[in-house]
N, C-alpha and C positions, 0 to 999 in steps of 0.2 A: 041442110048441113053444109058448112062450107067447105071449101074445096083441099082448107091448109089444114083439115081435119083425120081427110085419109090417111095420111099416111102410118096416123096411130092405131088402126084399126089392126093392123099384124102383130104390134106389141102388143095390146090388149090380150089379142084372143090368146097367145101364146103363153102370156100370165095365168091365164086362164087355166089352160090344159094343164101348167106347170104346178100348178094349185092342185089341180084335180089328181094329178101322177102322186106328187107328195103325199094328200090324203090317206090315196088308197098306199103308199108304200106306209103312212104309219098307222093307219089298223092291221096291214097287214105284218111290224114288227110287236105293236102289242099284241097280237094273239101269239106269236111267237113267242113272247117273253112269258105268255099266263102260261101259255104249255111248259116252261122250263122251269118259274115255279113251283105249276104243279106236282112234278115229277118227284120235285125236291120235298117237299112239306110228303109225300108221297113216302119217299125212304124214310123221313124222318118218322112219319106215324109208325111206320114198319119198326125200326127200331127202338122207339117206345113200345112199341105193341112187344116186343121182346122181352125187354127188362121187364116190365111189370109183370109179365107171365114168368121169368126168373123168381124176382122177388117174392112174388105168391107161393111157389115151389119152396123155398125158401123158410119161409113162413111156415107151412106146412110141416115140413120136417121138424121145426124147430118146437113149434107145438105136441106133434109126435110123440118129440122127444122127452116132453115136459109132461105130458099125460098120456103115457101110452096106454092106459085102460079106460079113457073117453071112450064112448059111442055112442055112435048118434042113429039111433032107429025107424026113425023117417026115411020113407022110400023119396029118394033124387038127393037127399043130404049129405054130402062129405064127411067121414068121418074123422075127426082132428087127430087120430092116431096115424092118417093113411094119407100121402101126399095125393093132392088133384091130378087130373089125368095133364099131361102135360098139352099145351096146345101149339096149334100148330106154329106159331111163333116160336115157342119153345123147343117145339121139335126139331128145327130150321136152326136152330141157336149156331151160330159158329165159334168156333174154337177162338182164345183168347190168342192176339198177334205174338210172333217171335219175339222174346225182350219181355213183352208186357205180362205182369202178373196177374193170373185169372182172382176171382172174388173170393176161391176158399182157401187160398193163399194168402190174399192179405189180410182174413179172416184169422187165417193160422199164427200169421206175423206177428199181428197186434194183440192174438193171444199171448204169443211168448212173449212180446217186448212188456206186458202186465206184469204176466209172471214176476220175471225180471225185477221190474221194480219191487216188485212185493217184498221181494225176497233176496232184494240185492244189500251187500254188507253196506251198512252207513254209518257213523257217529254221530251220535245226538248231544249238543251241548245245552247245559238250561243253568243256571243259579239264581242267587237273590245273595241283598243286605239287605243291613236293617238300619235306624238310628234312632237313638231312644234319649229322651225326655225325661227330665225325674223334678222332683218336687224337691224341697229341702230333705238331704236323707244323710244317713252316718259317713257316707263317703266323700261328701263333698263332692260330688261330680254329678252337675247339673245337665251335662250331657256325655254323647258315649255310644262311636261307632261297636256297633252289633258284633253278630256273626256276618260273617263274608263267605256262603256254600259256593262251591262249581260242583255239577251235577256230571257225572260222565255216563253214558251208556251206548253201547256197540254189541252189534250182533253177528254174528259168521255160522257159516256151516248150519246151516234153518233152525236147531235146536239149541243149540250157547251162545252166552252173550256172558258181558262181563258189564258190571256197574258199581260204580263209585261215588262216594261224597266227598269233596276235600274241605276242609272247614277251616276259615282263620279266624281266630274269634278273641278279645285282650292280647293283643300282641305274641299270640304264640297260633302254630298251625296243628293241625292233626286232620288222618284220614279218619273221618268217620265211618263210612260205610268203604269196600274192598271187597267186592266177592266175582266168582266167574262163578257164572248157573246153566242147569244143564236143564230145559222145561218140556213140556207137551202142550200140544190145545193153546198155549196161550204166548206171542211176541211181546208182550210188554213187561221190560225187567225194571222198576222202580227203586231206586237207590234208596228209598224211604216213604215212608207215607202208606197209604190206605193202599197195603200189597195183595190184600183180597177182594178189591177190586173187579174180577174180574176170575172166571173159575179157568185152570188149571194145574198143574202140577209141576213144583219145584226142588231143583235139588241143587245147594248152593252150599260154598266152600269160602272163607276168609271171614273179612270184619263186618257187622250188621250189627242195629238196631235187634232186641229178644224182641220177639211178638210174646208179648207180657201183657194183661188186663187189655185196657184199649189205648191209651195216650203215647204207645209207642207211634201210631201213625201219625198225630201232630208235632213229634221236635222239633219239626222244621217250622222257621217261622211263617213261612208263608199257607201251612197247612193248620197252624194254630187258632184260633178265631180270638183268641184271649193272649194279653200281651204276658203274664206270667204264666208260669205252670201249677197246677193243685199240689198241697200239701203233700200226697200223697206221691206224686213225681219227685218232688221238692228231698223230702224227708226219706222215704221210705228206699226209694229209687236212687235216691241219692243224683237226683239230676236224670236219670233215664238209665236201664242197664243198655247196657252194648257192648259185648266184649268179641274175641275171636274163634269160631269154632266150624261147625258145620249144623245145618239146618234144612229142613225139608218142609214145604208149606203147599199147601194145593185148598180145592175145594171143588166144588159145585154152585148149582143157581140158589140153596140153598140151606149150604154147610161149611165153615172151613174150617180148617185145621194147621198146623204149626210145634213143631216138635225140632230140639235145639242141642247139642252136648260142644259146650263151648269151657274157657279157659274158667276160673272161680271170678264170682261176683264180688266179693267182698272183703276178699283178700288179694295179694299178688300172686299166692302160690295155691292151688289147689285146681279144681274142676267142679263144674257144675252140668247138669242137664235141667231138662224142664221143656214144657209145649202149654199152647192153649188150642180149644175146643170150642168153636161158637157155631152160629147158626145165625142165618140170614133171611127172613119170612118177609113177604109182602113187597120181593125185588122183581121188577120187570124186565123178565130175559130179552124182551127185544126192544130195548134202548140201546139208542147209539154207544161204543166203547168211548167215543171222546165228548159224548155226555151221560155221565155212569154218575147218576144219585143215590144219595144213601137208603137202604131200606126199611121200611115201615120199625120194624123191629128188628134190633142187633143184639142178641149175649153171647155172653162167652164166660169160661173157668179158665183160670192158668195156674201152673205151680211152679214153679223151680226147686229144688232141693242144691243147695250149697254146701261141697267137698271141699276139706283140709288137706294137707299137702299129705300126712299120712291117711287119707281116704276115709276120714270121719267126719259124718255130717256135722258142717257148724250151724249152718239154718237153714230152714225151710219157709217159703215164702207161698203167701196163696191170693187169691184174687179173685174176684166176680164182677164182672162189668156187662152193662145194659142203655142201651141207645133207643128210644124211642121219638117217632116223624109223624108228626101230622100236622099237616099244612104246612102256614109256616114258624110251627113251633117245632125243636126239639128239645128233648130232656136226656140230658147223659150221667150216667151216674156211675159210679166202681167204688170199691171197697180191698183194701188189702192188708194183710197180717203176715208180721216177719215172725216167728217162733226160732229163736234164738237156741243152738242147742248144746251153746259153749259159751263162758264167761270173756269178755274183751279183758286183754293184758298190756296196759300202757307202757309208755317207755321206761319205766323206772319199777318192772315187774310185778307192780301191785294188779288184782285181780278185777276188776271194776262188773257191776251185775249183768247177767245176760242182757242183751238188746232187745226186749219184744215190746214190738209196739205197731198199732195196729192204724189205718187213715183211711179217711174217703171223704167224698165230694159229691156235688149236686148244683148238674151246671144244669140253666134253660136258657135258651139263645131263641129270639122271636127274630126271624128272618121279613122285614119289615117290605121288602122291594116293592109285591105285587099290591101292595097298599098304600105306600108313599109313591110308587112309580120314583124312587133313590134306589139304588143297591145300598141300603144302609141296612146290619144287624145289632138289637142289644142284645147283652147278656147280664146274668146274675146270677152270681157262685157261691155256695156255701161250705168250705171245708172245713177239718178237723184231725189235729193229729194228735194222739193219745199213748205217751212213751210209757211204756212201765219199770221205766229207771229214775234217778234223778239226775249222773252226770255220764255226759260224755265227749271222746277223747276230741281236741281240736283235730280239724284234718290238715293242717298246714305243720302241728307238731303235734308228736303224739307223746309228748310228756307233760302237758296241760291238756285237764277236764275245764269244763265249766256244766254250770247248772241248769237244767231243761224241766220246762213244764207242761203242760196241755196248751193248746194252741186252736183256737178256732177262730177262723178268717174268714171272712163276706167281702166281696169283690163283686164289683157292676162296672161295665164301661158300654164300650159301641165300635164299634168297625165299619169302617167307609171304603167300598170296594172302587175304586176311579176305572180301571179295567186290568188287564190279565196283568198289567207289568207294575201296578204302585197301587197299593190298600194304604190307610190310617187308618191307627187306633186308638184308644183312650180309654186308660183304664184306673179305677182308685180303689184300694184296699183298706183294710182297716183288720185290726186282733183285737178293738174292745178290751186293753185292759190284758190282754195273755201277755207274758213276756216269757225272755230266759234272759242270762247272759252272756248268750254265745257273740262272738265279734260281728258290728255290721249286720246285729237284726233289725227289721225294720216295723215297728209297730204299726205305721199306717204311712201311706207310699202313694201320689199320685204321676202315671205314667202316659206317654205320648210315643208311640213307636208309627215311624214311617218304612213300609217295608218296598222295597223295590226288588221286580223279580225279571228277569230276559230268558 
């Protein structure tokens, strides 16, 4: 070794020890550190080990609660009636910190903040138009904005609500519907349309649509499937009755019912009353409300009896309507008779014969969707109106007749559903040969309506 070698031999060794001191300082700071996360994973299992023993507790009760005449007769088995013994985790439980809300508190909270909503006052706004198509026809207008509805409905104080229709339709406006309802069992007040829907009980004050045979639930167009109405709406109904009075409707899963003492149908001055009585077979009570199908089988009777200003019946009105659902066919059919119980007196005093005349129809709609995979439906309609007069009065003046005859019309079109907010239709009629001379009849009509709804 040579001699200018020594003097390295102190750095060396000293490297050396320096190396060895380090070592042992850094096993001896990782055991330190395994020790300090153990401790910690440590509290944390503790604290899991808590909650889940909560949670279980928990659980327990809540099952309890849901079947308190479970039991379980196995010896070592819990009974779901009877919370588990608490463990020691849970026995240990500490109290939730000052400030911080424990779990059956914010259990309570988000209770009531439901509530709340549930039940909180809102305004629902909804409408539709419509635009319609026409083929060559006595009017000469090849087209022709619809109705324009706004829907109003609000509810207050958990039991009343008030709902409305306002309708502008040919350049002129009117409320159609106007009522404040007083209900049970049932939150949805529908300004129109299929109000038995859904079972409870109503008690309702102002303007409405009569629950009259069935086609009062379609006026609207968007609840329509067909772009006209049947003869029997047409003629008989005179467009739809609807006047102002008071009414009360309710039901069950089913049965419902409908009963009315509103202003006179057919005159300006008198009164009327009147109900219908149907029945709802083959409905399934546990569908969703905001997907409510119509059931297997729907009838119903209705009548109105129509009062003269001195309190003499002038007509009585009667009706029988029947809906039938399988698959995807339906078949809707109604029948109605006016019995006339007083002679029409025109403007010019002369006596004109009683009004009785009797109409029905025979709609089938083949709901095509789960077959095309289209929301596309056809339909096919057979009506028939049968006056047993020959003339009567114009409604624009009532000192011109014109002459009327029997009437029977077939109507086929189709309906294109695009989604909740714009349907087309397409529809064409025909009377084969019936006429009258009343103004702007249309022997045969082919129509195109686009309805858009928000």
């Amino acid at each position: 070794m040579n001699h200018r070698d020594l003097p390295l031999l102190p750095v060396v060794l000293a490297c050396l020890l320096s190396a060895t001191a380090a070592s042992a300082a850094s096993v001896d700071n990782e055991a330190r550190i395994r020790e300090i996360v153990a401790s910690m994973l440590a509290g944390k299992d503790a604290e899991i080990a808590r909650l889940e023993a909560r949670v279980r507790q928990l659980e327990a009760q809540v099952n309890g609660a849901a079947q308190p005449s479970a039991k379980v007769s196995d010896a070592g088995q819990a009974k779901p009636d009877q919370a588990p013994p608490a463990t020691a985790a849970a026995a240990t439980e500490t109290p939730a910190p000052k400030g911080q809300a424990s779990m059956e508190e914010k259990v309570a909270s988000l209770e009531s903040g439901l509530k709340s909503l549930l039940h909180s006052d809102k305004l629902e706004i909804s409408g539709f138009f419509d635009m319609l198509a026409r083929s060559e026809n006595e009017q000469e207008r090849p087209f022709d904005l619809g109705a324009f509805e706004l829907d109003l409905e609000f509810s207050f104080m958990d039991q009343f609500a008030v709902s409305s229709a306002l309708v502008w339709d040919g350049g002129s406006s009117d409320v159609a519907v106007a009522v404040i309802d007083y209900h049970l069992y049932d939150h949805r007040i529908p300004a129109r349309g299929r109000i038995f829907s859904e079972p409870g009980f109503h008690l309702q004050a102002g303007r409405f649509d009569l629950p009259f045979s069935s086609d009062f639930q379609y006026f609207a167009a968007t609840d329509r499937l067909t772009i006209t109405a049947q003869l029997s709406t047409e003629r008989i109904q005179q467009g739809g009755f609807n006047s102002d009075g008071l009414r009360v409707y309710g039901g069950g899963l089913w049965f419902n019912y409908a009963f009315f003492a509103t202003d006179a149908i057919y005159a300006d001055r008198g009164r009327a009353w009147g109900g219908r009585i149907g029945i709802s077979l083959g409905q399934n009570p546990f569908r969703l409300h905001s997907g409510a199908q119509p059931s297997v089988i729907e009838a119903g009777l209705s009548s109105i009896v129509d009062l003269d200003a001195d309190g003499g019946i002038s007509n009585i009105v009667y009706a029988l309507d029947a809906r039938f659902s399988y698959g995807p066919l339906t078949l809707l059919g109604e029948a109605l008779l006016r019995d006339a119980q007083q002679p029409l007196i025109d403007g010019n005093g002369m006596a004109l014969a009683e009004r009785d005349e009797y109409a029905y129809h025979l709609t089938l709609n083949a709901d095509l969707g789960h077959v095309l995979h289209w929301p596309l439906s056809l339909f096919l309609r057979y009506g028939a109106w049968v006056p047993d007069y020959q003339r009567v009065l114009d409604a624009a003046d009532d000192t011109i007749s014109y002459r009327v005859d029997n009437i029977s019309r077939v109507s086929l079109g189709l309906a294109y559903v695009f989604n909740d907010n714009l349907r087309l239709k397409f529809e064409y009629f025909d009377t084969f040969g019936n006429d009258t001379t009343e103004p702007g009849f249309e022997n045969r009509l082919g129509l195109g309506q686009l309805v858009v709804s928000f």
